[in-house]
C-alpha positions in Angstrom: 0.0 0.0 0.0 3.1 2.1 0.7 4.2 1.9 -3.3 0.9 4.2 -3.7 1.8 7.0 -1.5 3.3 10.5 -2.7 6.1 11.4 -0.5 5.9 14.9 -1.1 2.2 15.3 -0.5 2.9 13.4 2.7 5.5 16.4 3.7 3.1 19.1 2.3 0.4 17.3 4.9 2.9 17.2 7.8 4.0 21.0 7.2 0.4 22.0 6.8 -0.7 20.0 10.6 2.7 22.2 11.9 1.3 25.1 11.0 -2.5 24.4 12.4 -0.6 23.5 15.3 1.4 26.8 15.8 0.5 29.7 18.1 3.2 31.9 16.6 4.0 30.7 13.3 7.2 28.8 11.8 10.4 29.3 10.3 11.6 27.4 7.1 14.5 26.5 8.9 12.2 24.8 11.5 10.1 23.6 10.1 13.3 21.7 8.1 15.1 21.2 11.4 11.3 19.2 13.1 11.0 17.2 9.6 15.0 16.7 8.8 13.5 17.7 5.3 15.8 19.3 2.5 15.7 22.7 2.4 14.7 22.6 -1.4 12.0 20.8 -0.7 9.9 22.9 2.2 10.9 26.3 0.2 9.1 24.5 -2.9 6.2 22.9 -0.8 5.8 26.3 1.1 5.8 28.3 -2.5 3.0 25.8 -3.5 1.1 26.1 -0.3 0.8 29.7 -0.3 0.3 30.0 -3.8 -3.1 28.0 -3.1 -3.8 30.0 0.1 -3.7 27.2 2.7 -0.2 28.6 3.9 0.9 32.7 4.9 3.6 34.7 5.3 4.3 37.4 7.6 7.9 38.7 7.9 10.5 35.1 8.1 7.2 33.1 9.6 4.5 31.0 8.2 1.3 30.6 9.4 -1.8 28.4 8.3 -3.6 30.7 5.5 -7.2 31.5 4.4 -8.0 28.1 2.5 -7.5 26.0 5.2 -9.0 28.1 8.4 -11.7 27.7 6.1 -11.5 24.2 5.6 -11.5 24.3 9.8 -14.7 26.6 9.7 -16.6 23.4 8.1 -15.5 22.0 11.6 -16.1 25.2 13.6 -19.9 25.0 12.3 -20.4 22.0 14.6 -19.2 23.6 17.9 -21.6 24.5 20.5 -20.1 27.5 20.7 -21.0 28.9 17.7 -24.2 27.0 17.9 -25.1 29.1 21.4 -23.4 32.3 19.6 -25.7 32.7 16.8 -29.0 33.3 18.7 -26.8 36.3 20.8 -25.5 37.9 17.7 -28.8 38.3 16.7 -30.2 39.7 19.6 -27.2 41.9 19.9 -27.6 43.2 16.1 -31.1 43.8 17.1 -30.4 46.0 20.4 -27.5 48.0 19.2 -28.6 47.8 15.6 -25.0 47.0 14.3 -23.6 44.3 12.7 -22.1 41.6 15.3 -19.6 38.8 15.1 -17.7 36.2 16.9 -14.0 35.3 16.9 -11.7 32.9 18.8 -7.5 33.2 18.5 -5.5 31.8 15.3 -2.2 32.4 16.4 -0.8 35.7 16.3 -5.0 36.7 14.6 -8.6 37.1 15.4 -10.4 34.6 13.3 -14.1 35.6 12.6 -16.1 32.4 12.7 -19.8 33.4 12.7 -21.1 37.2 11.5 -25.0 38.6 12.4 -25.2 41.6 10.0 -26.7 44.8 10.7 -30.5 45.5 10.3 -30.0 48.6 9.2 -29.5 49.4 5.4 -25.6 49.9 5.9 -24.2 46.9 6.6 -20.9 46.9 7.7 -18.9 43.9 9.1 -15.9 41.2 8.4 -16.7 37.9 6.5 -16.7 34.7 7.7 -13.6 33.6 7.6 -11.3 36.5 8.4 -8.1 36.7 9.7 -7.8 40.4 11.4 -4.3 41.2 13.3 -4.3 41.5 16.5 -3.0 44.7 17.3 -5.6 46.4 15.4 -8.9 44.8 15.7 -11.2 45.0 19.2 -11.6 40.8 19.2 -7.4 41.0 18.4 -7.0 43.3 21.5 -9.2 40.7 24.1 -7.0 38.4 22.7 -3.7 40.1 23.0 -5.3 41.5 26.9 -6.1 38.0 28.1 -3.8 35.3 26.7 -0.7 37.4 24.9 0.0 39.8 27.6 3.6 38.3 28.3 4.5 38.2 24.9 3.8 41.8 23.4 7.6 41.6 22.2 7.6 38.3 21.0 4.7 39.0 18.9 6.3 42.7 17.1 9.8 41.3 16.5 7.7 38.1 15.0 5.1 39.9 12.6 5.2 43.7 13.8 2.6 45.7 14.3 1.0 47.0 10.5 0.0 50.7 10.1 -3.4 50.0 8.6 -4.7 53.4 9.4 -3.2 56.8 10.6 -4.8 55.9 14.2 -3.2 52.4 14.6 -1.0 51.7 17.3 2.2 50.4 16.2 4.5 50.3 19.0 5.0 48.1 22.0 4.7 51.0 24.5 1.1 52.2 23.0 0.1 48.4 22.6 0.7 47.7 26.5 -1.2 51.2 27.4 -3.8 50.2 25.1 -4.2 46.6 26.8 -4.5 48.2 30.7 -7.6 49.9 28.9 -8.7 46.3 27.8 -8.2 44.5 31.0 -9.3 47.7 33.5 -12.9 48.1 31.6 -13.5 44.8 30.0 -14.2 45.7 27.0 -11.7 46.8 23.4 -12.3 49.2 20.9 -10.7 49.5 17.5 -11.2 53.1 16.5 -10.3 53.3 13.2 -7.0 51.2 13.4 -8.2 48.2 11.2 -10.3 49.9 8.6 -11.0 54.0 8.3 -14.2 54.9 9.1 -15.3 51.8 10.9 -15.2 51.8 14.8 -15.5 48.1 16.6 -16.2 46.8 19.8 -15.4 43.6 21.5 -15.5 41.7 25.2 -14.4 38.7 26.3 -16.4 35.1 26.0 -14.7 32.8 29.2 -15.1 28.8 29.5 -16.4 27.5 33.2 -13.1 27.9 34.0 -12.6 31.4 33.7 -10.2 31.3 31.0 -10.8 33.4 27.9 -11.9 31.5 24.8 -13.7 33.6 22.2 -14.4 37.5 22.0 -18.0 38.7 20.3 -18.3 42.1 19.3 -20.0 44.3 17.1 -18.9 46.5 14.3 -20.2 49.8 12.6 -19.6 53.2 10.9 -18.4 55.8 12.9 -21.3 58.1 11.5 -24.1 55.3 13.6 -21.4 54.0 16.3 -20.5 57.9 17.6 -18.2 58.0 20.7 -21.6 59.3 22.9 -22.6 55.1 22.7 -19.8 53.6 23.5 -20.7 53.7 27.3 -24.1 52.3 26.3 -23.1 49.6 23.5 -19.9 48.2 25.8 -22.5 47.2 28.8 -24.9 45.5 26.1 -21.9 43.6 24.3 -20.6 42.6 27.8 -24.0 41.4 28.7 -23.7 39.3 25.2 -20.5 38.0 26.6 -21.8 37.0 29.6 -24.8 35.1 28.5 -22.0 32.9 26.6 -19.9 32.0 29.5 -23.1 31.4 31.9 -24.7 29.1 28.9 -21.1 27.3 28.2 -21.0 26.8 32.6 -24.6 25.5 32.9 -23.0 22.7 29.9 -20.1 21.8 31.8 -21.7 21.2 34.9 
């Protein structure tokens, strides 16, 4: 049965599970080094796998790409937590009347798994599917508040922080200010640092245990989202939070 297998197809698959695997990306040279493979080989097999999008780049490290978090989603859509999410991002599009989504960590990212859209003519959100950075984004900064706060440093000298905007933060020093904010109300915004003209809000979703899993949050133009509701739309997108963790307790138990 052996005679029938591909041995590069079967490195491409190993590199590929090394990379789903990874919290902060890889290296060719480790990725060479973990598989004893020639270099030759994992700069061809990495060409090939970003070409088709299941592989990234960011600075000298690799990441898993768009085609296979998407692959993942296919799994995603079977976990209860999505499943309990998608009742709350409705009732939270319906109460703040902007568009709402939910995202869990893909290493140094904020995947977007499930999206409620606004019920108001504009519509503005990210798909299904998207990878925002961290640094930027209000379910990047719960993540980055809660589970990366130890390795702010790690995380610029491994993919930096982007100037998407004038009003992102790109520095370590602003980032770590930025993140007391987070932790001290509970809550993230993104004010214009991922996309002009958009302003996003996020809070944490926590398992039983008290440990951060997800972030839901809700996204809109800063014309309808004005800085006089963010007071108002934080406490009803915390309350959204909440209702996860209680519903993902009463489970466990």
């Amino acid at each position: 049965m052996n005679d029938y297998l591909i041995p590069n197809l079967k490195n491409a698959c190993k590199i590929l599970v090394m990379l789903a695997e990874s919290d902060r990306g890889l290296t060719a040279s480790e990725i060479e080094n973990r598989l004893d493979m020639p270099h030759t080989t994992v700069f061809r097999i990495l060409k090939t796998l970003i070409h088709e999008q299941m592989a990234s780049k960011q600075g000298r490290h690799y990441f898993a790409g768009n085609s296979l978090l998407n692959i993942g989603l296919q799994m995603v859509s079977t976990n209860k937590l999505r499943e309990r999410a998608v009742p709350v991002l409705h009732e939270l599009s319906v109460l703040t009347g902007f568009s709402s989504h939910l995202a869990v960590p893909s290493g140094y990212n904020s995947l977007i798994i499930e999206v409620c859209d606004s019920p108001r003519p504009t519509k503005i959100a990210s798909r299904q599917g998207t990878l925002a950075p961290l640094h930027c984004s209000s379910t990047g900064k719960i993540f980055m508040a809660h589970l990366y706060a130890n390795k702010i440093e790690d995380i610029f000298n491994e993919v930096g922080f982007e100037k998407r905007t004038d009003k992102t933060l790109t520095t370590v020093a602003q980032i770590k200010e930025e993140l007391k904010k987070v932790v001290a109300k509970g809550y993230a915004m993104d004010e214009r640092e991922y996309t002009n003209e958009v302003r996003c809000l996020a809070a944490p979703i926590y398992d039983y245990r008290g440990n951060p899993v997800a972030a839901i949050g809700i996204t809109a133009h800063i014309t309808e989202f004005t800085p006089d509701l963010i007071c108002s739309i934080a406490k009803i997108v915390k309350e959204a939070g909440t209702k996860l963790y209680y519903k993902a307790e009463l489970n466990a138990s």
